[in-house]
N, C-alpha and C positions, 0 to 999 in steps of 0.2 A: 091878245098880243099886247105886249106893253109898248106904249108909247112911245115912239122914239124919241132922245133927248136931244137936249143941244149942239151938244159932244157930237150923237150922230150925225145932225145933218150938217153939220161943219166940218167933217172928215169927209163927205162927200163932195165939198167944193174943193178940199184941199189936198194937193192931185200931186205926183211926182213931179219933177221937173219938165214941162213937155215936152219943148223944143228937143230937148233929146232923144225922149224916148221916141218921139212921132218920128223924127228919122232913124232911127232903128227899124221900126216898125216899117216904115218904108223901104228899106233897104232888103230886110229879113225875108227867109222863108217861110210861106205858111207853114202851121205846127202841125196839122193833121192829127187830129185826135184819134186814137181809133179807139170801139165799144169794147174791146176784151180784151184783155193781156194777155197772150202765151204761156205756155208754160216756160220756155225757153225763149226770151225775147228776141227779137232780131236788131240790129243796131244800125240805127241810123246813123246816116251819113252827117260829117260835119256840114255848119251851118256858116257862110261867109261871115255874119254879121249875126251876134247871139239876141236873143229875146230875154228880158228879164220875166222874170216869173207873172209880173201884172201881164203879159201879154202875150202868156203862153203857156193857159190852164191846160192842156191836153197830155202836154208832160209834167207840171207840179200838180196836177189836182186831176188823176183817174178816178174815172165813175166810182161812189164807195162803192158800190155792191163787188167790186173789182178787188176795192181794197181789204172789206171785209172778208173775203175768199181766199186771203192770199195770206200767208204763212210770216212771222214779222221777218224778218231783215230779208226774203226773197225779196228779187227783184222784176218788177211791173213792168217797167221798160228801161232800153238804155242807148245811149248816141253817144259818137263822136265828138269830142270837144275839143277847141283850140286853147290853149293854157299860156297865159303872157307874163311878164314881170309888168306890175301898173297900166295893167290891157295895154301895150302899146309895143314891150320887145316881146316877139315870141320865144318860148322854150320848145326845144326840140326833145320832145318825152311825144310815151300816146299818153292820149286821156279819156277819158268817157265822162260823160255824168249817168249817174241811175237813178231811178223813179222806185222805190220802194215801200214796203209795208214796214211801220213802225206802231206806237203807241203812245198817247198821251198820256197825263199823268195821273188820271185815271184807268187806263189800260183799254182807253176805246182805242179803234183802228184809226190812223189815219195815213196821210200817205208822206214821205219824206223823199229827201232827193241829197244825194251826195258825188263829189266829184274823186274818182278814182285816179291815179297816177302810177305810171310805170315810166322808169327810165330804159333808155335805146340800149345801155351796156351789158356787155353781159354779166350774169351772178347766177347765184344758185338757186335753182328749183326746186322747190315753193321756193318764192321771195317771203321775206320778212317783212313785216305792216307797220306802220307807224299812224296808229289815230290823230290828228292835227285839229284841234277843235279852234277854232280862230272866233277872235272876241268881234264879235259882228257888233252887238251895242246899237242897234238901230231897230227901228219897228216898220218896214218895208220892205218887201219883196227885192226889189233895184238893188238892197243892200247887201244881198246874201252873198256869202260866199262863193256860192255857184255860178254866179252870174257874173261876180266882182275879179274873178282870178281869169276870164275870159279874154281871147285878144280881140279889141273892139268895143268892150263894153265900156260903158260911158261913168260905171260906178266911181270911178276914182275923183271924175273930175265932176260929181255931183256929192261928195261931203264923206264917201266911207272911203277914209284913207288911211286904216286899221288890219283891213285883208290884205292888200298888198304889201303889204311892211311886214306883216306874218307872215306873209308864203314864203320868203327867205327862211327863216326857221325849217318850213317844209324841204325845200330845197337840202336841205343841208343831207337830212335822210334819201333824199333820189340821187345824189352824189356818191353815197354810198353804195347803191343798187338796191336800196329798199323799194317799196312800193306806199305809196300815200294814201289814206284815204281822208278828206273834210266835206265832214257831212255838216248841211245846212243845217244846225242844231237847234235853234229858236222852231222850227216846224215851220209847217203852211201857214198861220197866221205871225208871224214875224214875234212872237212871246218874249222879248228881251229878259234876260236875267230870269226866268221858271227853270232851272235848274232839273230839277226831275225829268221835266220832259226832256231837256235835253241829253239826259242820260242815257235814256231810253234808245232815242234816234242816233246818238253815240255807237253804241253797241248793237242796234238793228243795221247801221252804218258798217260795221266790224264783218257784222254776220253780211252784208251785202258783199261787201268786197274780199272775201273768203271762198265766196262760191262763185265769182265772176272770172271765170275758164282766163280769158288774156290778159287778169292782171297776174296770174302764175304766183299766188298768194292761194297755198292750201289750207285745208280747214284745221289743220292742226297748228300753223306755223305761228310762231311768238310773235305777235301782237304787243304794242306798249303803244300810250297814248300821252299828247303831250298837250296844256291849255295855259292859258295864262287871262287873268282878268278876266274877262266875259267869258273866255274859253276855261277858266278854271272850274267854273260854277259845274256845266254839262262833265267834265273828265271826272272830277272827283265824285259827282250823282254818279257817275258809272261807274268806278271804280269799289261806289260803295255796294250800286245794286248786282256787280259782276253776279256773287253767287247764291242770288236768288234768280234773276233775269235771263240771264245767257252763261249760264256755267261752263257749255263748252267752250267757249271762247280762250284760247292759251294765250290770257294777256299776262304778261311777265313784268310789269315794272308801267306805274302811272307818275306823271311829273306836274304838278299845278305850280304856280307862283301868283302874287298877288292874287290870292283866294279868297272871292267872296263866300266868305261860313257863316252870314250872320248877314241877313239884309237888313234886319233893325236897325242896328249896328251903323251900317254903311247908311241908311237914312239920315239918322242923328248925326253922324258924323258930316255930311255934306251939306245940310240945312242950314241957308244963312251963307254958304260957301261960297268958291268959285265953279266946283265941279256938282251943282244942285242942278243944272241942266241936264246931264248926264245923266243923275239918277230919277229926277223925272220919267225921263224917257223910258227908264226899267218898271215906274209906277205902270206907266200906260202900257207898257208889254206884258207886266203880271197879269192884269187883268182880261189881257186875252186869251190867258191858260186857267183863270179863277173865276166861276161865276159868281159867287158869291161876293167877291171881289170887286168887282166891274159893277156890280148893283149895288155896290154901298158906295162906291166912286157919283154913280149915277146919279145917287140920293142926298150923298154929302158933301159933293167937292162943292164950291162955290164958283159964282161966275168968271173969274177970271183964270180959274181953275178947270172949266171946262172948256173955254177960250184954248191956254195951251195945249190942253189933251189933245183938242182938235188940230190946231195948230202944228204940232210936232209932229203927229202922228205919221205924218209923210217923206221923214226928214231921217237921213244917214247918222253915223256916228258924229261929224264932224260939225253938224248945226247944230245936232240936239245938243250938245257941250257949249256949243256958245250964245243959242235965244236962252235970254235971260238968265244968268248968273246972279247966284248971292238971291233966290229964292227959298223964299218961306214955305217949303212943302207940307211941311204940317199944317201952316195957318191956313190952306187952302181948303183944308177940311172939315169941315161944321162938326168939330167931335170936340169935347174935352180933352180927350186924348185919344188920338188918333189909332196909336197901336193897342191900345187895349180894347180896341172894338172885336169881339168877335171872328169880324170874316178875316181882318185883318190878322190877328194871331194864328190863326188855321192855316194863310197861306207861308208866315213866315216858321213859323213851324213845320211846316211843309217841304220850305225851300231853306231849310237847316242845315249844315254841312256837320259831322262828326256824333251821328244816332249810331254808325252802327263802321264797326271795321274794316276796310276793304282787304282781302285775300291776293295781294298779291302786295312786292313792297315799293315804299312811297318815296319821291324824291321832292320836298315843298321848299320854297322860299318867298321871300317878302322882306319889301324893304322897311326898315324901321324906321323913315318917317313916312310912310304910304299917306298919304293924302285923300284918298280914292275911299279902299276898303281898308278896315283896323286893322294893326296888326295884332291887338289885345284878340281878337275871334277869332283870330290864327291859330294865335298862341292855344287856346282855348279848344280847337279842334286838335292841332297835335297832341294836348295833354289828356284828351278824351282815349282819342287814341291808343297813348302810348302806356292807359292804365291796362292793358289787354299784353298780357307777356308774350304772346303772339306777333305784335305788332314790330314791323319794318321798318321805319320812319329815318330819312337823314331831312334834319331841316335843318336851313340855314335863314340867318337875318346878312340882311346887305345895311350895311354903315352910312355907304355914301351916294344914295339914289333918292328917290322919291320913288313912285308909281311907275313910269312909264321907262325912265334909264334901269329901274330895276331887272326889265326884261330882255335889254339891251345889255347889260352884265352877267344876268342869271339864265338869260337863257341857251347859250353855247354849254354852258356848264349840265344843265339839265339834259341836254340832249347826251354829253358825252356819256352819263352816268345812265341814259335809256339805251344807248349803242350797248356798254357794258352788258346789260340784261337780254338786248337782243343778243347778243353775239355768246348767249350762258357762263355770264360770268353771275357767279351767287352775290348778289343784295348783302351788304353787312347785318349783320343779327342786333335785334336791339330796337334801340331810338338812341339817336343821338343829335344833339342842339347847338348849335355854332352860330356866333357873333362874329363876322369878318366885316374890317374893313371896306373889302371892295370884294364881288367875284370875280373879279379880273384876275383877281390871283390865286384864282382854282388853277393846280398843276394843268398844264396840255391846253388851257384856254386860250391864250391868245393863239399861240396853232392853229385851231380848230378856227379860230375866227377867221385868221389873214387864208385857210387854205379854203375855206367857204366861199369867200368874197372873191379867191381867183378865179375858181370852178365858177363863178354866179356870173362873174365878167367875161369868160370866155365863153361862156352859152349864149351871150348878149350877140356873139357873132357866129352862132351857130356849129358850138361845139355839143354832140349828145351829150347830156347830162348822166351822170354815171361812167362813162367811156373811158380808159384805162389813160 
């Protein structure tokens, strides 16, 4: 057995926030684990007070032998959830979360969990699906999605203030009468930015919520998925491995913005930076989907270097951006040169965006001064792309954002252009490349914005979401 290192036994003093979780935990209902899964799970009842995933293995972590028997996107088990705007106003939709069979990015078993969503209004039978991959950006259970979008949960006000700000996006599809699904796509051990895997659980995620009888989402029905920033990485991995992985899946149109296609890339670019916190955080998440990875972290990072690992490693979106800015990531690494090590190449090789086509068409943007991830690997993935006569692609550059107002302008846009494909309107033919000023001045968008924000303020007092 190898040794335990520094790194390890520093991640086990360095604990989530307590005082919150211990009352949760106190408040909460036992999880009840039980030894077998059904074939047909029975669904348990809501929970007043939710459990983040550290304190409630019985539903995120089923017996493998469970998991290994179980077929990828079925589902293990499944319960009642409460769904809030910033855990605090409730939405009036149902929700579940489920416990299902996915696969790493080696294609071992493991077990995944994603939150379903149906709004109260009526629509058509099968509803329409909308994948929502939300940029989690943390290396913590507490941080997930699943946990994070619950009324009661304490994630907001312990540093991931990332999900909440994205589940508006989602909203915007339950307004409609779609049906939502965001699956917890980093997996069971929190793997920030691994990419692959979270393609994977993306699409085992699709296939969950396809077969789940009350979200009235059948297995044929058009599917489109929508990521931005940390949620770009898992959408476009699915998008890419759609038709090798889950070909049945009738996904009709995928939307990414600020896309990480290039983690080198976004390394170098943030070294020495303000946002080197951040991508820190995604060193220490690779490494819990790369073992090869994590063993040369192990052998080469230096001490102040496994100091943060430890350190961070317990900490949401919104710390891991601000302990230590304007770090030297490379210099932490006893290498010459850090990325031409071996383990390293393999994984960024790995977590590559634009090997190979995705089969269905693409809607991408990125702002052109993106701060975060290049937009040169953008560029770089659509032009891979769009050498395939095949290929769908509308991409647009934003003029006047940076990183995070990019999503705030681009992302109304993108949805309206996923509505289009759910609703079978045909994808323009081609690729086509646009430099605008602002997305604000996509035709139909401020519409779309100001009748979002009405619909989002009148559920704040209990109007069904979707409801005529």
């Amino acid at each position: 057995m190898r040794t335990r290192t520094f790194a390890a036994r520093m991640t086990r003093w360095c604990v989530v926030p307590i005082s919150a979780l211990t009352a949760v935990m106190a408040l909460a209902t036992p999880a009840g684990a039980e030894p077998d899964a059904p074939a047909t799970p029975a669904i348990e009842a809501v929970r007043v007070v939710p459990l983040p995933p550290e304190l409630d293995p019985g539903f995120y972590n089923p017996p493998a032998e469970v998991v290994a028997a179980t077929a990828p996107g079925a589902v293990i088990k499944a319960r009642q959830v409460n769904v809030a705007n910033f855990g605090i106003i409730p939405l009036n939709v149902d929700a579940w979360q489920v416990s299902y069979r996915s696969n790493d990015s080696r294609d071992e078993p493991i077990a995944a969990v994603a939150t379903l969503i149906k709004p109260r209004g009526t629509a058509a039978n099968p509803r329409k699906l909308l994948s929502v991959q939300i940029a989690e950006d943390s290396t913590q259970g507490y941080c997930s999605p699943s946990y994070a979008l619950q009324h009661l949960s304490v994630s907001t006000f312990v540093g991931q203030i990332v999900a909440p700000a994205e589940f508006l996006f989602a909203q915007a599809a339950l307004q409609r009468g779609e049906a939502v699904v965001i699956p917890d796509h980093q997996g069971p051990n929190s793997a920030y930015a691994a990419g692959p895997l979270g393609g994977r659980i993306t699409l085992d995620g699709i296939r969950a919520a396809t077969s789940f009888a009350p979200l009235e989402v059948g297995a044929d029905s058009p599917v489109a998925m929508y990521g931005y920033s940390g949620g770009s990485m898992p959408t476009m991995h699915a998008a890419e491995l759609h038709k090798t992985y889950a070909p049945e899946l009738n996904i009709v149109g995928a939307a990414s913005g600020g896309t990480g296609a290039d983690l080198g890339a976004a390394l170098l670019m943030a070294n020495n930076q303000a946002t080197s916190g951040l991508v820190f955080g995604a060193v220490t998440g690779l490494a819990r989907e790369y073992p090869e990875f994590d063993a040369l972290l192990d052998q080469k990072l230096n001490p102040l270097g496994q100091v943060l690992r430890a350190v961070k490693a317990p900490l949401c979106v919104q710390y891991q951006t601000a302990l230590l800015p304007f770090l030297n990531i490379t210099g932490l690494i006893n290498s010459p040169d850090p990325l031409r090590e071996p383990a390293v190449q393999a994984m960024l090789e790995d977590t590559r965006l634009g090997k190979t086509l995705p089969d269905m068409p693409l809607f991408i943007w990125h702002s052109q001064w993106d701060e975060i991830l290049p937009l040169a690997a953008a560029n770089q993935m659509v032009d891979t792309y769009c050498k395939d006569p095949a290929a769908q692609v509308t991409y647009t550059r934003d003029g006047a954002s940076e990183h995070v107002v990019a999503e705030v302008v681009g992302g109304p846009a993108a949805l309206m252009w996923l509505f289009d494909r759910l609703d079978g309107v045909a994808a323009p033919q081609g690729c086509s490349t646009t430099d605008m000023p602002t997305m604000l001045g996509t035709p139909g968008e401020l519409d779309m914005i100001a009748k979002t924000l009405g619909e989002t303020v009148a559920s704040f007092f209990g109007k069904p979401i979707g409801a005529a």
